[in-house]
DOLUM-747274 format. One record per residue (C-alpha): residue number from 1; chain; x, y, z negated. Coordinates in nm, 2 decimals. Example, Ala and Ser with C-alpha at 12.3 -4.5 7.8 and 13.67 -1.06 7.14 Angstrom:
<rs>
 num chaine     c1     c2     c3
   1      A   1.23  -0.45  -0.78
   2      A   1.37  -0.11  -0.71
</rs>
This chain:
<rs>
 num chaine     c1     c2     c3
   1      A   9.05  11.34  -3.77
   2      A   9.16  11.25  -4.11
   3      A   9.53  11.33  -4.21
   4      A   9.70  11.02  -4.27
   5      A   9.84  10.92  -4.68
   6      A  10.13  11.06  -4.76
   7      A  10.37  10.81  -4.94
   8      A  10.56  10.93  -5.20
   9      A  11.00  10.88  -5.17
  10      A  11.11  10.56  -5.40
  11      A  11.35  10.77  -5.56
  12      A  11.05  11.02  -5.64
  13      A  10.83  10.75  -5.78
  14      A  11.09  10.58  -5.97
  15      A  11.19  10.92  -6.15
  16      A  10.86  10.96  -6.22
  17      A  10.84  10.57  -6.40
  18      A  11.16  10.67  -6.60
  19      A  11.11  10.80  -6.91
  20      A  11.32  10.97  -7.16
  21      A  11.32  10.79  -7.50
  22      A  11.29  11.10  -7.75
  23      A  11.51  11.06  -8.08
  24      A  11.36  10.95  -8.37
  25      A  11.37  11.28  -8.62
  26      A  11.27  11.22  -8.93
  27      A  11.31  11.58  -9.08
  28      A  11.25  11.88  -8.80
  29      A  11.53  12.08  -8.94
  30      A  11.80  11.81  -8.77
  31      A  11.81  11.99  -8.45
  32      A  11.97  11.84  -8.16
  33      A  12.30  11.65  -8.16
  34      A  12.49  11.95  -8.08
  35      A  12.35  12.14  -8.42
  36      A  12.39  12.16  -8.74
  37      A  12.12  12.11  -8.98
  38      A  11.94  12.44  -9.11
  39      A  12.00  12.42  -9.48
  40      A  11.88  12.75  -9.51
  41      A  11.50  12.66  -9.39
  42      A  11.54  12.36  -9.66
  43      A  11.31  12.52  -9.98
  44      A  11.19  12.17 -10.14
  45      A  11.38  11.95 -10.44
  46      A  11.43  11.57 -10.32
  47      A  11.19  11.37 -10.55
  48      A  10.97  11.67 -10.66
  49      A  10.59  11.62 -10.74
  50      A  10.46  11.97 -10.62
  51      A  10.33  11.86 -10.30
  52      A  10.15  11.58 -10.45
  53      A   9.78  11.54 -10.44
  54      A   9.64  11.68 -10.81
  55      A   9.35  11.46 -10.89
  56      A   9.07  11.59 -11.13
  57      A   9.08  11.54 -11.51
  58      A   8.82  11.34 -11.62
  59      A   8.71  11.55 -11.94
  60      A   8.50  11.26 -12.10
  61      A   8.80  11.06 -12.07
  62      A   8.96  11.27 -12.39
  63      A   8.66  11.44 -12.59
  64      A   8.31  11.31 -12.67
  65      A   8.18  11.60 -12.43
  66      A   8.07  11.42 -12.08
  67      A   8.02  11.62 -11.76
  68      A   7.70  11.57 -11.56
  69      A   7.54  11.75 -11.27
  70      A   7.16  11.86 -11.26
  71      A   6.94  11.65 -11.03
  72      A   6.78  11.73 -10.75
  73      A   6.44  11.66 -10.62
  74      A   6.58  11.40 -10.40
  75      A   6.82  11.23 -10.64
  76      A   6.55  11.09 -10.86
  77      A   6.40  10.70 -10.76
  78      A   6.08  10.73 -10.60
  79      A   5.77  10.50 -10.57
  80      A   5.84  10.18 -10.42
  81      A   6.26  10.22 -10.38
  82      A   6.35  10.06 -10.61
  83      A   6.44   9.65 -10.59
  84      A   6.22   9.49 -10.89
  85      A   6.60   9.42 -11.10
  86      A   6.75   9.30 -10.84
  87      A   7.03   9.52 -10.84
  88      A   6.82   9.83 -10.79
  89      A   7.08  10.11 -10.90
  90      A   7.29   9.99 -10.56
  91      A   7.03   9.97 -10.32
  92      A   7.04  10.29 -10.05
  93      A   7.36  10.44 -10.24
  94      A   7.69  10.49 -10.05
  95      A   7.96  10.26 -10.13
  96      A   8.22  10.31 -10.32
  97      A   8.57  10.41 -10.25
  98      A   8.81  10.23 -10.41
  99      A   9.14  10.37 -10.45
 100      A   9.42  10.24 -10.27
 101      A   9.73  10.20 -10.50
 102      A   9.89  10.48 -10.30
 103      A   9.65  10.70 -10.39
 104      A   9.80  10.72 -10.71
 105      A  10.11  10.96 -10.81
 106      A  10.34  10.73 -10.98
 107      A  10.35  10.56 -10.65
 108      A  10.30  10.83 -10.39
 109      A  10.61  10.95 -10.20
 110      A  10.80  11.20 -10.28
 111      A  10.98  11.48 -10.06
 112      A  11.29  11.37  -9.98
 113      A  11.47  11.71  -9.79
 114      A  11.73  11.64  -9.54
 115      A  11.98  11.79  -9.78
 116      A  12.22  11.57  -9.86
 117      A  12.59  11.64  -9.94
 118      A  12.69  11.38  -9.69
 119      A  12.47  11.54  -9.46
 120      A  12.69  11.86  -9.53
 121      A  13.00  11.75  -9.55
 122      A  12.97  11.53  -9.25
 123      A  12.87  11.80  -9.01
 124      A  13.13  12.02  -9.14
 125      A  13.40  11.74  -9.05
 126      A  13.51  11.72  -9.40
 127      A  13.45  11.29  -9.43
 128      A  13.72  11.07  -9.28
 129      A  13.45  10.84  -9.08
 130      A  13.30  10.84  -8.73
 131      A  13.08  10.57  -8.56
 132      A  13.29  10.29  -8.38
 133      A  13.05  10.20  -8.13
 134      A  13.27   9.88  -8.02
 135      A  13.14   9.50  -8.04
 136      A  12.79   9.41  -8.12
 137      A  12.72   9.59  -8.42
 138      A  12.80   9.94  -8.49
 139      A  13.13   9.96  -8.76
 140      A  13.27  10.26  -8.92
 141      A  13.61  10.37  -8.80
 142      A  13.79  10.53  -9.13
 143      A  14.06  10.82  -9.05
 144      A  14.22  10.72  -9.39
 145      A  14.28  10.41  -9.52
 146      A  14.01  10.37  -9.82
 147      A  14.26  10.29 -10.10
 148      A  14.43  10.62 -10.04
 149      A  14.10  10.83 -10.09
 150      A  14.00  11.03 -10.41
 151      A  13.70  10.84 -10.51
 152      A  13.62  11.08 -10.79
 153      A  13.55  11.32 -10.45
 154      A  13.37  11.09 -10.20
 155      A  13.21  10.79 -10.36
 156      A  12.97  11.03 -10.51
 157      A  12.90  11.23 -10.21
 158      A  12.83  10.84  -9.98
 159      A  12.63  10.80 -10.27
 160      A  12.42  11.12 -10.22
 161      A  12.39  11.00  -9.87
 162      A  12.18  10.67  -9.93
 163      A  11.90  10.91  -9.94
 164      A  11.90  10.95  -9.55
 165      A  11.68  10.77  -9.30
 166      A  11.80  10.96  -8.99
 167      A  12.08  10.82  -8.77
 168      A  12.41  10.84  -8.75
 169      A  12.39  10.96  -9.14
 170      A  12.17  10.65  -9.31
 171      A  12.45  10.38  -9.14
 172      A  12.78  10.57  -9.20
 173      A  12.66  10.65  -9.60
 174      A  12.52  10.28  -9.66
 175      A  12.79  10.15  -9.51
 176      A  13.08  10.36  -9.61
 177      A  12.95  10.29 -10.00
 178      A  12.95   9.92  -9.87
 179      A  13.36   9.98  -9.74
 180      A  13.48  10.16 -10.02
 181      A  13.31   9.92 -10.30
 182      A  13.50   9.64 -10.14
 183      A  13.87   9.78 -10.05
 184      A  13.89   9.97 -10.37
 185      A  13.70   9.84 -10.67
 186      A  13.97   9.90 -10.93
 187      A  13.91  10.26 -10.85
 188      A  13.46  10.22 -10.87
 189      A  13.45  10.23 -11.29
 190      A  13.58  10.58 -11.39
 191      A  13.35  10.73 -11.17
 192      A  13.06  10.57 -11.29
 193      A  12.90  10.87 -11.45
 194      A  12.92  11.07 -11.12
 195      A  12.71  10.82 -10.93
 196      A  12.38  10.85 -11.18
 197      A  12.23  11.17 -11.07
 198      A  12.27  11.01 -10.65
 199      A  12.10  10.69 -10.78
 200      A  11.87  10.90 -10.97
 201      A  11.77  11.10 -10.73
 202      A  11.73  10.88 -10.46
 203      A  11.53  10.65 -10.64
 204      A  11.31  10.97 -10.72
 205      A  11.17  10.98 -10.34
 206      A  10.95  10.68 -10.41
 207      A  11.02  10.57 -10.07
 208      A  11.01  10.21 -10.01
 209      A  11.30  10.24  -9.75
 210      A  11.48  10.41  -9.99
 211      A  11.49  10.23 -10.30
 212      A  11.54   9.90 -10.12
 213      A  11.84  10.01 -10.00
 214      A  12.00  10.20 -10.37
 215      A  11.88   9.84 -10.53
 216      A  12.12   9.63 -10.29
 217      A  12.39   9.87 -10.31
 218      A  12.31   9.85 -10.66
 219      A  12.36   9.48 -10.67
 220      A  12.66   9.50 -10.50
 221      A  12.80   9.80 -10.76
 222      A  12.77   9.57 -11.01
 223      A  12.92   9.27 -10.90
 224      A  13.24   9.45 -10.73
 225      A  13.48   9.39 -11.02
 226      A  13.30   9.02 -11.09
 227      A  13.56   8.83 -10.94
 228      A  13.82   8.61 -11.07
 229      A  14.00   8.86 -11.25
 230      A  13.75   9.09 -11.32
 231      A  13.56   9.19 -11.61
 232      A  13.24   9.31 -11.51
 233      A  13.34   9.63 -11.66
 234      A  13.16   9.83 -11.40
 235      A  12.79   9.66 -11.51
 236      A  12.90   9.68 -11.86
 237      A  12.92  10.08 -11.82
 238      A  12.58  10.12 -11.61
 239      A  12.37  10.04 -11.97
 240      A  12.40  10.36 -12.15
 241      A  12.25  10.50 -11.79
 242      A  11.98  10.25 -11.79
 243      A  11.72  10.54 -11.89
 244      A  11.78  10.71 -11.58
 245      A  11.78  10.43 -11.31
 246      A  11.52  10.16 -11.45
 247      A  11.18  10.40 -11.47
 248      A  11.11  10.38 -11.12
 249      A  11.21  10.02 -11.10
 250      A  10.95   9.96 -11.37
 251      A  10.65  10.11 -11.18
 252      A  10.69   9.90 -10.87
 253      A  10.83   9.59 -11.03
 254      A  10.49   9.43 -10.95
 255      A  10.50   9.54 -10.59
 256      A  10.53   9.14 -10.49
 257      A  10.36   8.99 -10.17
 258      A  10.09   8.67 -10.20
 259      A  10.01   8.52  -9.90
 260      A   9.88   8.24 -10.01
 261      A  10.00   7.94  -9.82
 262      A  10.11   8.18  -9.57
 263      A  10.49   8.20  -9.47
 264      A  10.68   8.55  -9.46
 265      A  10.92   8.55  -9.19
 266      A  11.10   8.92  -9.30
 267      A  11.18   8.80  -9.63
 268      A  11.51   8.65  -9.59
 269      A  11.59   9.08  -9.51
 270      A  11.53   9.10  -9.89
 271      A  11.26   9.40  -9.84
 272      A  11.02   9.28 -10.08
 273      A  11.02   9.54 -10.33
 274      A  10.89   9.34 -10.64
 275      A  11.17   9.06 -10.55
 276      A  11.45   9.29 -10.48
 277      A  11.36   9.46 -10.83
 278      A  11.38   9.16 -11.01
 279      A  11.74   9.03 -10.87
 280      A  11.87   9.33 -10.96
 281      A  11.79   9.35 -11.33
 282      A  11.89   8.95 -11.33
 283      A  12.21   9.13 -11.18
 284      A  12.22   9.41 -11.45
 285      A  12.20   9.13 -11.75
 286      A  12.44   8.91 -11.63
 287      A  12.68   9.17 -11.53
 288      A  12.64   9.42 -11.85
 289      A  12.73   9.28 -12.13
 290      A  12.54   9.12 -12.48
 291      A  12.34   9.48 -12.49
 292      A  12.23   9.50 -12.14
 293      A  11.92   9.24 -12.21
 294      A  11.75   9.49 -12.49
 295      A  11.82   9.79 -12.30
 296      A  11.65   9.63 -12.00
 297      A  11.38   9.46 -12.19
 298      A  11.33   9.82 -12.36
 299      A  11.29  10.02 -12.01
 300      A  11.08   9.73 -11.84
 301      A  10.89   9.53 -12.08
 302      A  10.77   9.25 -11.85
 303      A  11.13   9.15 -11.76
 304      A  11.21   8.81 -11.91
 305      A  11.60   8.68 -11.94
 306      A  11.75   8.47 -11.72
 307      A  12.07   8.39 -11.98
 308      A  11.89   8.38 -12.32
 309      A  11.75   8.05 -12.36
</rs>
C-alpha cells in the first residue's frame, strides 16, 4: 500500500517562505557591517577614463587617405538582387546600429572607488555623527554641536563623501553637508578653495546619481550666506573655480526629458539632469557677482541670462 503524504511543520514551511533581504553593496570591497572597508584592494582613481571603451579612429576622418577592405566573391550585387532604384543599396543588408548616447565617452561612467575620506574617517570613528534612527525619517545625531567644529577640517572631507551611493555613508555625507551649511554659514567662505577638488572630483564619475546630488548641494552652497544680511560672498568666490566645476555641467546640459503631452510624475524630486543643470547656473549668476555671467557664458555657451535684459 501506498505510504501516506507527509506534511511539512508550519514553522518549517514558513522558514522556508522567509527570505533574507541581502544588502544592497554597491562596491564588493564594503564587507559586512562588522568590517572595515579594504582600502588596500582599491587600485582605481575616482573619475578615471582607463576602463573606458576605446573606439577606433576613423583615419579618413583626418587625412585624404580612406580605409577600405577587399571584396569578396559574395559581397558584390548579383543578377537580379538588386531593387530597379528603389533603394537597392539597403535591400538584404543588416541594419544599422545606431549608437546610443551612452556609447559615447564624454558621457559614459566613470569608476567611482569606494574611497572616500569620509568613508575613512567614518569607519575609523574620527566624525562626530551617527544615524538617529528615531521618527519617520532617518536624522543625523551630531556628538558636537556644528558651530564648534573646525570647518577648514570636516566640510571638506562631507564633501568628499557626496561621492558615495552606499548606505549609511551617502545619507550621513549629503546630509551632514546639508547641517553644517545651515548652522554655520559665516564659517562656509574661507574654505571655499578646499571644497573644488570634492566637487571636482565627484562630478568626474559621470554618474547621474551623483552629479544630481553635488548640483543641489551646490545650489544650496551658494545661497547659504543669501539672506538678509548676507552678501552672497560665498557665490561671488565660486567664479574663479568655474573652470573646474562647469565642464561636466556643459556636456549633459541638454540631457532634458520630452514627453510630449505626457506628464512626469518624478519631477517635482528635481532629478532631471538637464533642468537641475540649468537652475544651478541661474543660481551661479544671481549669486556671483557682475563677472559670474561671462565666466558662465564662457564655460557653457548655450546658457542664456536670466538677469541681463
Amino acid at each position: 500500500p501506498a505510504s501516506p503524504p507527509t506534511t511539512m511543520p508550519a514553522k518549517a514551511a514558513a522558514k522556508q517562505d522567509i527570505r533574507m533581504r541581502e544588502p544592497h553593496l554597491v562596491n564588493s570591497e564594503t564587507g559586512s557591517c562588522f568590517d572595515a572597508t579594504d582600502f588596500e584592494l582599491i587600485k582605481g582613481r575616482p573619475g578615471g577614463h582607463e576602463t573606458l571603451p576605446v573606439k577606433d579612429v576613423d583615419v579618413s576622418a583626418f587625412s585624404l587617405s580612406r580605409k577600405t577592405t577587399k571584396k569578396t566573391p559574395g559581397g558584390f550585387m548579383k543578377k537580379g538582387a538588386g531593387g530597379g532604384g528603389w533603394g537597392s543599396d539597403t535591400i538584404g543588408a543588416a541594419p544599422k546600429k545606431t549608437s546610443k548616447i551612452k556609447d559615447y565617452q564624454a558621457f559614459a561612467e566613470r569608476p567611482n572607488p569606494p574611497n572616500t575620506e569620509f568613508r575613512r574617517f567614518y569607519e575609523r570613528g574620527d566624525l562626530p555623527v551617527q544615524v538617529d534612527h528615531g521618527g519617520v525619517h532617518n536624522r543625523i545625531a551630531w556628538k558636537v554641536g556644528i558651530e564648534k567644529l573646525d570647518f577648514h577640517h570636516y566640510l571638506p572631507i562631507f564633501f568628499d563623501g557626496l561621492r558615495e551611493l552606499e548606505e549609511p555613508y551617502c545619507f550621513l555625507a549629503t546630509q551632514g553637508v546639508y547641517d553644517m551649511l545651515q548652522t554655520g554659514s559665516s564659517k562656509v567662505l574661507p574654505v571655499i578653495p578646499q571644497l573644488i577638488i570634492p566637487i571636482k572630483t565627484a562630478l568626474n564619475t559621470r554618474q547621474r546619481k551623483v552629479i544630481v546630488k553635488v548640483l543641489k548641494v551646490l545650489q544650496a552652497l551658494v545661497t547659504c550666506d543669501s539672506g538678509a544680511e548676507g552678501e552672497n560672498l560665498i557665490g561671488q568666490a565660486l567664479v574663479p573655480y568655474y573652470r573646474q566645476i562647469l565642464p561636466v555641467l556643459n556636456i549633459f546640459i541638454r540631457q532634458t526629458e520630452n514627453l510630449g503631452d505626457g506628464i512626469d510624475y518624478g519631477q517635482q524630486k528635481k532629478e532631471h539632469l538637464g533642468e537641475l543643470i540649468m537652475e544651478t547656473l541661474e543660481h551661479f549668476e544671481i549669486n556671483g557677482g557682475e563677472d559670474a555671467f561671462i565666466n558662465i557664458k564662457y564655460l557653457v555657451p548655450t546658457y542664456q541670462s536670466v538677469v541681463l535684459s
